[in-house]
Structures are given as structure tokens and as C-alpha cells.
C-alpha positions in Angstrom: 86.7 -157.4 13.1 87.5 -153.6 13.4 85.3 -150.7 12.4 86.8 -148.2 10.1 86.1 -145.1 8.3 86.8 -145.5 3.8 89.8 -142.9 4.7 91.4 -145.9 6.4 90.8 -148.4 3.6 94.6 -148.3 2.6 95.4 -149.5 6.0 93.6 -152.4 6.1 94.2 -154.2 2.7 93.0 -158.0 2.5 91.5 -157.7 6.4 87.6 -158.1 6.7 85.9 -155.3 7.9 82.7 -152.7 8.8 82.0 -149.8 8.0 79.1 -147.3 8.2 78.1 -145.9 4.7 75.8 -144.5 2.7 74.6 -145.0 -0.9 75.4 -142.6 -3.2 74.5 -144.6 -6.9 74.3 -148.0 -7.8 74.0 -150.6 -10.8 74.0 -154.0 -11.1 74.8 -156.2 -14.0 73.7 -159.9 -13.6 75.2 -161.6 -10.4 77.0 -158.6 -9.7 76.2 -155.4 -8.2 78.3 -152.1 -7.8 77.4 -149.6 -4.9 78.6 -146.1 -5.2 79.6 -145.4 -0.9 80.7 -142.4 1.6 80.9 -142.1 4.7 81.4 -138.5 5.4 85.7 -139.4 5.1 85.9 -140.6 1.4 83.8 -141.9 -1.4 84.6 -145.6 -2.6 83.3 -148.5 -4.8 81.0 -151.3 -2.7 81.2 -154.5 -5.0 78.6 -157.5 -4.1 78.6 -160.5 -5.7 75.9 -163.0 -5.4 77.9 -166.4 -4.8 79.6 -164.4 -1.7 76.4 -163.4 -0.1 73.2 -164.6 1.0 70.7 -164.9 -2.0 68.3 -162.7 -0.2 70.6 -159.6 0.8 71.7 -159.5 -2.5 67.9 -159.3 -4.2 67.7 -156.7 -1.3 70.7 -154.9 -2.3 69.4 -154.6 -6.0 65.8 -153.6 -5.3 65.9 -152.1 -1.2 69.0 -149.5 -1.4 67.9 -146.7 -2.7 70.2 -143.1 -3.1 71.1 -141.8 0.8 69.8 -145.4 1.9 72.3 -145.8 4.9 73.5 -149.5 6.1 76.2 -151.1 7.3 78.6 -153.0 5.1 80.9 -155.7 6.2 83.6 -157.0 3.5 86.9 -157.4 2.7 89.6 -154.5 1.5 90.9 -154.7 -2.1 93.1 -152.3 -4.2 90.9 -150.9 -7.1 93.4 -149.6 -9.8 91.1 -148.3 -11.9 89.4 -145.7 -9.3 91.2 -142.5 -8.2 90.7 -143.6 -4.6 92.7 -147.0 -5.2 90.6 -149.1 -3.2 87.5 -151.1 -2.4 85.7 -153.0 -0.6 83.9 -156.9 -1.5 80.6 -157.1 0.5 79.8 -160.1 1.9 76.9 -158.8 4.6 75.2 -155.6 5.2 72.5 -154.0 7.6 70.6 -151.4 6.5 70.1 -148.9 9.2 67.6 -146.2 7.8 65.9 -146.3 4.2 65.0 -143.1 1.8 63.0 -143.0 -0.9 62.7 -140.0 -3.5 65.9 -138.3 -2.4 65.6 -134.9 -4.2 68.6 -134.3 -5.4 69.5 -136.9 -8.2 72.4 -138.0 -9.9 71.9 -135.5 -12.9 72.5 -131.5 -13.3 70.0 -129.3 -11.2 70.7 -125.4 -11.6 72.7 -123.4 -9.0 69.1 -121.9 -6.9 67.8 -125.4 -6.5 70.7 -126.7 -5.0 71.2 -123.6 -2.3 67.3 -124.4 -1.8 68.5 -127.9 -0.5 71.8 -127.5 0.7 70.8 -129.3 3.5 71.6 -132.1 1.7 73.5 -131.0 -0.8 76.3 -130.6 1.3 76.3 -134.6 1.2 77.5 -134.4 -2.8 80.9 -134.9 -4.0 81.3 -131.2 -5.1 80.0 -129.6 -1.8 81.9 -132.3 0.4 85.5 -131.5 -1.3 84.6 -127.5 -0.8 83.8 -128.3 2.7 87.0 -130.2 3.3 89.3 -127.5 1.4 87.8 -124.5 3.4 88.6 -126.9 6.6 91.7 -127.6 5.7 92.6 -123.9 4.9 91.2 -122.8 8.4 94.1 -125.5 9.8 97.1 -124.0 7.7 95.8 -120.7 8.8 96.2 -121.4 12.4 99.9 -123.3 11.5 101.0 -120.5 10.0 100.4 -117.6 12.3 101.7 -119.8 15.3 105.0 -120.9 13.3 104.9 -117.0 12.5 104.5 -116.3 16.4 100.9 -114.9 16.1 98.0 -115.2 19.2 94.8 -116.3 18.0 92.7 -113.0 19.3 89.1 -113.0 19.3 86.8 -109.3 18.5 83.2 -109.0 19.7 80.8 -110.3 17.3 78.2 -107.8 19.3 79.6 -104.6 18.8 78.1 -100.6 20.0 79.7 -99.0 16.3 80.8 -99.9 13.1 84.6 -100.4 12.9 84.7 -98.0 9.8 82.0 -95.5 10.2 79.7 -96.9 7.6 76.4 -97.7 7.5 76.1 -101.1 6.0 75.1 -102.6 9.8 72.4 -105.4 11.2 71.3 -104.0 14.0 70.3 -105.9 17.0 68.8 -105.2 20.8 70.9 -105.7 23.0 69.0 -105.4 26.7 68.0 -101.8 26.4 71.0 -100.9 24.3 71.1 -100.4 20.5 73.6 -102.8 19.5 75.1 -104.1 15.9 76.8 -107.4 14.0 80.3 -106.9 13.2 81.9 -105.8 10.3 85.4 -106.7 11.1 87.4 -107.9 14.2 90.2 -105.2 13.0 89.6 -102.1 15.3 89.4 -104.6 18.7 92.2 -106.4 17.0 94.5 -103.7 17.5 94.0 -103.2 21.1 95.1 -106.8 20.8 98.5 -106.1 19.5 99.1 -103.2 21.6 99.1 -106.1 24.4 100.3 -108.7 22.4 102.7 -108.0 19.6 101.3 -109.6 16.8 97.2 -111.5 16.9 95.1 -112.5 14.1 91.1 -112.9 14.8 89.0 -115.3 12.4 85.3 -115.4 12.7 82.6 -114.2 10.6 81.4 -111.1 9.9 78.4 -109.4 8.0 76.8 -106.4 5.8 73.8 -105.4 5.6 73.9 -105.6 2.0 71.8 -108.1 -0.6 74.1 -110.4 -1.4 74.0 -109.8 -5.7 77.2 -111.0 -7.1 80.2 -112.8 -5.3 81.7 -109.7 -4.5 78.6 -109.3 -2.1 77.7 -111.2 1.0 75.9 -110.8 4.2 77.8 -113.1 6.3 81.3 -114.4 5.9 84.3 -115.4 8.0 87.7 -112.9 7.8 91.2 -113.4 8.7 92.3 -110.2 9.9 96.2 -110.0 11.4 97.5 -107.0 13.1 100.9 -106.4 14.0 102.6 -104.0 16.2 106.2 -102.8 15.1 105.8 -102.9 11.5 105.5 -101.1 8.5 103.6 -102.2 5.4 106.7 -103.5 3.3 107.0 -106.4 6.3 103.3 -106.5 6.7 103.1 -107.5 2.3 105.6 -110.2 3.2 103.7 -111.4 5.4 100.7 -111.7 3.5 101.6 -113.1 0.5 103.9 -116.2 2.9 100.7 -116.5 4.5 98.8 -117.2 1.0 101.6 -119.0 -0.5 101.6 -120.9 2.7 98.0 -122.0 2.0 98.3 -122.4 -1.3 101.4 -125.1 -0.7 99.4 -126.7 2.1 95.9 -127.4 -0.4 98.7 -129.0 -2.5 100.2 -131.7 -0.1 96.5 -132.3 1.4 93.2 -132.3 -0.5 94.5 -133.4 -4.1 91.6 -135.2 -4.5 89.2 -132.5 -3.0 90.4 -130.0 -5.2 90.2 -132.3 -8.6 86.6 -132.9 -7.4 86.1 -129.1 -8.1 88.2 -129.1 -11.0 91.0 -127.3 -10.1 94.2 -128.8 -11.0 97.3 -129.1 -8.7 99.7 -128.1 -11.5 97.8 -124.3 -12.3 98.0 -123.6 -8.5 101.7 -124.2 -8.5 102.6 -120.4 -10.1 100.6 -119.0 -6.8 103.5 -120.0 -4.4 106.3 -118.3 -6.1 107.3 -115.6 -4.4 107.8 -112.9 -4.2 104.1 -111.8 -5.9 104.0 -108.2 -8.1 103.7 -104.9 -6.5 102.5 -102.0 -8.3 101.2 -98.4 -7.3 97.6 -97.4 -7.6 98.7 -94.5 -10.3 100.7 -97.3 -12.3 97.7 -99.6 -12.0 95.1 -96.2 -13.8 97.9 -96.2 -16.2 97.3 -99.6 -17.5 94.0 -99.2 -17.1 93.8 -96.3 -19.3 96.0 -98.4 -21.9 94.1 -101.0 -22.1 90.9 -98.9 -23.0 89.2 -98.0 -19.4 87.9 -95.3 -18.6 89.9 -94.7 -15.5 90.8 -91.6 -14.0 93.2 -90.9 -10.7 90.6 -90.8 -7.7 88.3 -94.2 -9.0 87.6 -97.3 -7.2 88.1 -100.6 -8.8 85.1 -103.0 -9.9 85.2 -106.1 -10.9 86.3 -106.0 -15.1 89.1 -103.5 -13.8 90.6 -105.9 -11.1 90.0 -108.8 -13.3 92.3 -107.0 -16.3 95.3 -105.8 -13.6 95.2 -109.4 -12.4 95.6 -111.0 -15.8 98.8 -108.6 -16.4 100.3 -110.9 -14.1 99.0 -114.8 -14.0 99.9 -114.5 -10.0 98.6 -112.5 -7.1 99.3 -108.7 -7.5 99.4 -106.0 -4.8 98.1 -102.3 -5.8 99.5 -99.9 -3.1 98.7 -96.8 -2.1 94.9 -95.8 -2.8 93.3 -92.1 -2.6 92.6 -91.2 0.7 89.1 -90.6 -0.1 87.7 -93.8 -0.8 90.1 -95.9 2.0 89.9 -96.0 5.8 90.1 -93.4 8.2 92.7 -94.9 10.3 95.1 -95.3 7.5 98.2 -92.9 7.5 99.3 -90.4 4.7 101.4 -91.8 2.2 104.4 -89.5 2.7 104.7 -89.3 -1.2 101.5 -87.8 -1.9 99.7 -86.4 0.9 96.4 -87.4 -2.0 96.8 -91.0 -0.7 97.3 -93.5 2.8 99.5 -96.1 3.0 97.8 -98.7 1.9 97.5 -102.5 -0.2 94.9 -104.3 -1.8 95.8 -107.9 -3.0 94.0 -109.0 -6.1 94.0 -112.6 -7.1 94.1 -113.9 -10.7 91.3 -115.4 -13.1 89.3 -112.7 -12.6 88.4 -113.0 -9.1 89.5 -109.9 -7.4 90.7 -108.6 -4.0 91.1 -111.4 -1.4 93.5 -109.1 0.8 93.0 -105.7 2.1 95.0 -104.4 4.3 97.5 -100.9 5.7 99.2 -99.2 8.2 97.0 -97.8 10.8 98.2 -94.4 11.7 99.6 -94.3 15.5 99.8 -90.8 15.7 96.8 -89.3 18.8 95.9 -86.0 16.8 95.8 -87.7 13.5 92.9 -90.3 14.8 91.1 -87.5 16.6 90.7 -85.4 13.7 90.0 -88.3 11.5 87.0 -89.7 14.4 85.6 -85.7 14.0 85.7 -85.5 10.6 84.0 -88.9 9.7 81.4 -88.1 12.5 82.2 -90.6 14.5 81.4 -90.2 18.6 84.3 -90.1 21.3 81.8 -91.9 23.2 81.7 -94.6 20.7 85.5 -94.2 19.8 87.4 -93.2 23.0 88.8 -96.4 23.7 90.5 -96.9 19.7 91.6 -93.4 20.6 93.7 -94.6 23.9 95.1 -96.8 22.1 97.1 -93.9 20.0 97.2 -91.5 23.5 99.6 -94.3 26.0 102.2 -95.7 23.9 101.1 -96.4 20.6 103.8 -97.5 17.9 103.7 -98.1 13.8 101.4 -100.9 13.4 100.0 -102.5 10.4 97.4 -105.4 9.4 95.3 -106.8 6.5 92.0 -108.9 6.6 91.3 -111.7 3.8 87.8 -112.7 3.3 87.7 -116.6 3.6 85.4 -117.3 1.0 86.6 -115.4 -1.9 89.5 -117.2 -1.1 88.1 -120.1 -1.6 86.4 -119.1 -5.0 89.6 -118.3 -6.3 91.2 -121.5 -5.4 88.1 -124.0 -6.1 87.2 -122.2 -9.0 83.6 -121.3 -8.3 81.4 -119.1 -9.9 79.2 -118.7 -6.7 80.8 -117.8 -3.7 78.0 -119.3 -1.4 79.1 -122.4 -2.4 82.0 -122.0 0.1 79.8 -121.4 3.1 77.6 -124.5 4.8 74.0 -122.3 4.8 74.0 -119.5 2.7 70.0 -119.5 2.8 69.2 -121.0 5.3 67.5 -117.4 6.8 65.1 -117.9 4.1 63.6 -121.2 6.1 63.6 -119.0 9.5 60.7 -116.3 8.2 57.4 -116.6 9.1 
């Protein structure tokens, strides 16, 4: 008799087998009882009938196995129509390995800050389980695609002596006797790694040393951040909207039943892998802002109901290019243009969920970055080395970092963007 995971069920139709479960609901009607199973791989139906089992496992079945009670079950493989999964499995013996009693987290609604409060086990639900496996799954195709695309996997400092973009939003740390800080982004070490390599992309997580309010703010969060030597931002925009068509297309062909766990439908996600996606000027986008009733003016950031209404102009993925220099980077170049604005792209996804892609040229040019260090008061002692990297042999380079879970919220459709990461909270259980 082999062991098998519920992901292999299909395989092993009309064989007797074991697998390791546990119980997720149950009910029982007469001389028959229906067990609600996972096993970390799948969910499936458990069906135990009492002329096929011993009279006493099956009064223990009805009264022992309680939610999260974990057991072995040993039984035979049947198609299931009637389920999404397509199969199940007849119990005709089973071995309970640990018992639980008064698991928390019932089989009813429980509001958003109760369930962060246990994710611990929450994480063991059908909703968190199919989030888990999509952002899993997206963190494959993202290594796929930047190999097919002839990307090295690069990886930045966590631990870093400055922050990438001068700003203040840092967790600092001690490190030895030296003052020391998380990172913000991989991007600035990530160049040096396309100087030597051609073309890299880091992913790891990164943090802010901001309350996380709304989704639009979090503390700690993983980035994809590609940087590519030899190219300008018109090759670099191709790139990124392949890349999330790419994983758009890949969700598709692999976690159809993840992502109707989460209640996002296959069909509406279909639009995001037509390329190629919209591309329209920052001045075009305070255009239609100011026609559709904002009170935008040339030199504004965008919040969230601003992005949300350039986004639903579209129904796809959108870039805006080309922001004021003032409130970009200080390694992006001068938008030859208007010497008012760097070269520059912010992707903004549909349904009102904002950028997931930001990304430029970095300027190459040795006097440029020196000024631009100076005047955003950031030391040469801190700097020197993102200097060199202009002073022997720079060329036109470009990249773009997407945050992995707004990603993720976009796709899955959820209104908190913690949902997407295993522990968003878990810092709370760490104070004294």
C-alpha cells in the first residue's frame, strides 16, 4: 500500500491507500459520515461508512475527530463529480495521531484583526492556503522568466551603512560598533551587479520604518528589482510588462483552483496578458485628472483615488512616464524633453489597486551623480562606491522594482495586503 499526498489522488484511482490528513469539518448522517481533509497539498472529501469499518472507529470518527484533529486515513480512491477537486477517498481505517479540542478559529466569519491575531493557524484555512500557494508559485515564474530572459539571480545586502535613496524612513540596527540599517531596496547594490553582469534581478524583502496604515503601507515586504545594463527605458517597459504578463499567464495554467479559492476568476485575468499595456505621460495623466474633476496640478504626486481613476481609463495595466524631478529619485536622468522631469515609469494596475512597478533609467553620467549625492546631502563616504560605478566605464542602464505583495492584492483580489505575507504581526508576540 503506498503513501500519498491528496495532490496525487488522480493518480491512484481504485488503489487502496494512506494518507496523512487533517480535519477541517465534518458531518455525519446516519451510517454515514463525511470528513472535510488537507494535507497541506489539496483539500478533499473523506467518506466513512459504517458497514466498511470497524463499529468502534466509526463511533470514534463521529464523536473523537474534532476540527485540526490529525490522523491517518487509509481507503480507497474514487472520482467525486460533484466536488471541484474530482476525487475522494472511502475510509476503511484510520489512526489518529494528535487530538485538538476548541480550535479557535471556526468554521464561520471572524473579522480581518482576529484572524492576523492567529495567523498562526490561520494560514491552515482554505483562503490563506491558496494565497500562500499563488505567491509561491509567482516567486517560480519569476525565476523562469528572468533566466529564459538571460537574467542572474543577484543578491543586495539586507544590512546596509545608508539608505539607497537618501530618505529617512530606516530601522536602524547595531551592527558591532557600527550604526547600521535594514534595507530599503536591493536597487543601488544591484547595479554594481549589472555593471559585472549585464542584466541581474535581486528578490528579497525589504522594509520602512513606517506604520503600516493602509495597503499602500508596509514595514516589511519582498521586491523584485531587475537592473539592466545597455538599455534605455522603452526596452526596459518591454520588459516589464512580458515579465507581468508572463506571471499573469503562468497563475492561469497553475493555481486555477487557488485563485477561485480567493475569488478571482480566470476569465477577468485574461485582459492582463495582452500586450502591449498603455503608455501615457505624466502631463497627459494631470490632464485627465483635471477632466475628470481632480484637483491636480503639474508638480503633484499620485494617491490612491488618483491612480485608482487613470487605471480604470484603461481596464489593463497602464504606464505613466516621465514624473517631475522633484518628487523622483536622484539617480534618474533628465528627460531630454523637459529638463522639469527624469526619465522615468510608474506601472499602475487596475481595480483600483495602484502602482505595482516603479522603475527608470539611472543616469550614467560621473558629474551628474556627484552633484545629485551633494545636493541630496548624501556622504562620499557613504556613496563613493555608487559613484565608481559612473567614474570606470559606466553605460545607459535602466531597472524597475515591483513590490511582491501588492502584486499579489491585485491579482487575489484582497482588500488587506498582509494577507499575502506568512506573519504580518507576528512582532507584536516578540515584545515584552
Amino acid at each position: 500500500m503506498e503513501t500519498i499526498t491528496i495532490s496525487q489522488a488522480p493518480q491512484h484511482v481504485g488503489e487502496t491507500v494512506k494518507i496523512g490528513v487533517w480535519l477541517t469539518d465534518k458531518r455525519s448522517s446516519g451510517k454515514i459520515a463525511f470528513l472535510q481533509l488537507r494535507d497541506g497539498t489539496g483539500f478533499f472529501q473523506g467518506i466513512i461508512r459504517k458497514n466498511d469499518i470497524d463499529e468502534a472507529k466509526f463511533d470514534s470518527a463521529k464523536h473523537d475527530l474534532h476540527q485540526e484533529t490529525s490522523f491517518w486515513v487509509t481507503g480507497e480512491i474514487a472520482e467525486d463529480k460533484r466536488s471541484k477537486f474530482g476525487y475522494e477517498i472511502h475510509i476503511k481505517d484510520f489512526e489518529i495521531v494528535s487530538e485538538s479540542e476548541d480550535y479557535p478559529i471556526g468554521n464561520k466569519e471572524h473579522g480581518i484583526e482576529f484572524l492576523l491575531d492567529h495567523r498562526h493557524l490561520w494560514l491552515r484555512s482554505r483562503k490563506p492556503w491558496a494565497l500562500m500557494r499563488i505567491r509561491s508559485r509567482v516567486k517560480l515564474a519569476t525565476m523562469e522568466f528572468f533566466d529564459k530572459y538571460g537574467f542572474t539571480q543577484f543578491d543586495a545586502p539586507i544590512l546596509t551603512s545608508s539608505a539607497p535613496e537618501g530618505t529617512t524612513e530606516l530601522f536602524d540596527v547595531k551592527y558591532f560598533d557600527t550604526d547600521a540599517y535594514l534595507s530599503q531596496s536591493g536597487q543601488l547594490y544591484g547595479e554594481a551587479g549589472a555593471m559585472a553582469l549585464g542584466k541581474i534581478y535581486t528578490m528579497g524583502p525589504t522594509f520602512r520604518a513606517e506604520k503600516s496604515k493602509t495597503r499602500r503601507h508596509m514595514t516589511e515586504f519582498w521586491m523584485i528589482e531587475p537592473e539592466m545594463a545597455w538599455m534605455h527605458q522603452d526596452e526596459s517597459l518591454k520588459i516589464q510588462e512580458q515579465y507581468v504578463a508572463y506571471l499573469v499567464q503562468d497563475l492561469i495554467d497553475h493555481c486555477t483552483q487557488e485563485l477561485e479559492m480567493v475569488g478571482r476568476s480566470v476569465e477577468s485575468l485574461k485582459p492582463f496578458t495582452e500586450l502591449p499595456y498603455p503608455r501615457i505621460t505624466y502631463k497627459k495623466a494631470i490632464e485627465m485628472l483635471q477632466e475628470g474633476g481632480f484637483d491636480s496640478k503639474y508638480g503633484d504626486d499620485f494617491g490612491s483615488p488618483e491612480e485608482t481613476y487613470l487605471a480604470d481609463q484603461f481596464n489593463k495595466p497602464v504606464f505613466i512616464m516621465n514624473y517631475p524631478r522633484a518628487i523622483k529619485a536622484f539617480y534618474m536622468p533628465t528627460d531630454p524633453e523637459d529638463d522639469r522631469q527624469v526619465i522615468c515609469a510608474d506601472l499602475l494596475a487596475p481595480e483600483g489597486y495602484g502602482e505595482i512597478i516603479g522603475g527608470s533609467e539611472r543616469s550614467y553620467d560621473y558629474e551628474y551623480i556627484t552633484n545629485k549625492l551633494e545636493e541630496n546631502g548624501l556622504s562620499k563616504e557613504d556613496y563613493g562606491w555608487y559613484d565608481d560605478l559612473r567614474k570606470f566605464g559606466s553605460v545607459p542602464h535602466s531597472g524597475f522594482g515591483m513590490g511582491l505583495e501588492r502584486f499579489l492584492s491585485w491579482i487575489t483580489l484582497q482588500e488587506h495586503i498582509r494577507e499575502n505575507i506568512p506573519f504580518p504581526r507576528m512582532i507584536n508576540r516578540l515584545r515584552p
